[in-house]
C-alpha positions in Angstrom: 90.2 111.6 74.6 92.4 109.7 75.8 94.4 105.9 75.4 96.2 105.5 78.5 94.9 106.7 82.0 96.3 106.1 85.7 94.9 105.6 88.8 95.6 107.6 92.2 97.9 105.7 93.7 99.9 104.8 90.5 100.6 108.3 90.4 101.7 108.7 94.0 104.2 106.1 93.2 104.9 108.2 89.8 105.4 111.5 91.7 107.4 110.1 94.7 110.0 108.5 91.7 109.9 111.9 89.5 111.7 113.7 93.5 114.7 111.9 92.2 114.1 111.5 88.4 112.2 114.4 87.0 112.6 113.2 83.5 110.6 110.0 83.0 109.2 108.2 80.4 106.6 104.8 80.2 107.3 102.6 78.2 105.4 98.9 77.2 107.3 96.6 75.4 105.8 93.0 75.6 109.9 91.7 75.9 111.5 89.7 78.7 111.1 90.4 82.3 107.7 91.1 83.2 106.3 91.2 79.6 103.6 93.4 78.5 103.9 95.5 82.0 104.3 99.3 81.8 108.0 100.3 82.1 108.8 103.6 84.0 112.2 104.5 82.9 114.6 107.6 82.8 113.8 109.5 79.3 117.3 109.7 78.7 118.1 106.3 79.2 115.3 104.9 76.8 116.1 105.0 72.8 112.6 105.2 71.5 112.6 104.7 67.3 109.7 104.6 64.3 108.7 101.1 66.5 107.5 102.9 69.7 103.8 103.9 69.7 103.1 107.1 71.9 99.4 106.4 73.2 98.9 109.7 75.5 100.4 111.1 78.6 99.7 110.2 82.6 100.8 112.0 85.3 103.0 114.4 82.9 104.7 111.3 81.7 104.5 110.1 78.1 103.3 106.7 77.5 104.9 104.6 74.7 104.3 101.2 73.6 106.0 98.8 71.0 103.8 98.7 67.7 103.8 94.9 68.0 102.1 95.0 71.6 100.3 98.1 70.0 98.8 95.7 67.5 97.5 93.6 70.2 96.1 96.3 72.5 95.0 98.8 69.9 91.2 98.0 70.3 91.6 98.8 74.5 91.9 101.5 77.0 94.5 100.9 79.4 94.8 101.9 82.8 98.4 101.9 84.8 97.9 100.6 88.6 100.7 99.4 91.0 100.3 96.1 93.1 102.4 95.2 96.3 105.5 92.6 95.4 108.3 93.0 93.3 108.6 92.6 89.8 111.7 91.6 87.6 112.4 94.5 85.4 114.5 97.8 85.3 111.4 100.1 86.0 112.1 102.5 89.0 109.3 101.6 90.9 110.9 98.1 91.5 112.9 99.1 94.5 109.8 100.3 96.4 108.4 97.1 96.9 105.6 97.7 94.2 105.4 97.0 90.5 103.3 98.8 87.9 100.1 96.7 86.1 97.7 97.1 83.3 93.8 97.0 83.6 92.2 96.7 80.2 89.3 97.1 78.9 87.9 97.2 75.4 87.2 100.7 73.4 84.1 101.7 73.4 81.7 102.7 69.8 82.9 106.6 71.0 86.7 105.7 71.7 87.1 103.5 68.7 85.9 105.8 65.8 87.4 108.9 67.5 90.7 106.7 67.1 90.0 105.6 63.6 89.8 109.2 62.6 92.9 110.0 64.3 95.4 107.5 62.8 
């Protein structure tokens, strides 16, 4: 079971990046720039630390998220999407015109006690 998931054409985006950077990581931090937006960033160039919540992976990628955003998405299943336009942070999607999004939706009675158990 699974936290994070992606859709088609997020992963499109994801595999035409990974030509040029094969080792990528997401990352969501909530900070400046475009907020809460999923970050796809070269793994080397990212310090992740006891504060970074790993949620799953998507499209081979691992998916990390600040525990305090974790505290506020914790109850929800997230689902990376790209839209058209550009967005305003470092993620290496940004030059292609596109920007990666969150859909959310809330756990369901499986999801939730299958993560209970798990933490």
């Amino acid at each position: 079971m699974n936290r994070v998931a992606i859709t088609e054409r997020a992963a499109t985006i994801v595999a035409q990046i990974q030509e040029k950077n094969p080792h990528l990581i997401f990352h969501q931090s909530g900070g400046c720039c475009d907020g809460s937006s999923p970050m796809l960033l070269p793994a080397e160039d990212f310090y992740l630390d006891n504060s970074d919540v790993f949620l799953g992976e998507i499209a081979g990628i691992k998916y990390y998220m600040n525990q305090d955003q974790y505290d506020y998405w914790k109850h929800t299943h997230l689902t990376v999407d790209v839209t058209e336009g550009r967005g305003a942070s470092f993620s290496l999607e940004i030059p292609l015109g596109v920007r990666f999004i969150i859909h959310s939706r809330l756990l369901n009675e499986e999801e939730t006690a299958f993560f209970s158990e798990a933490t």
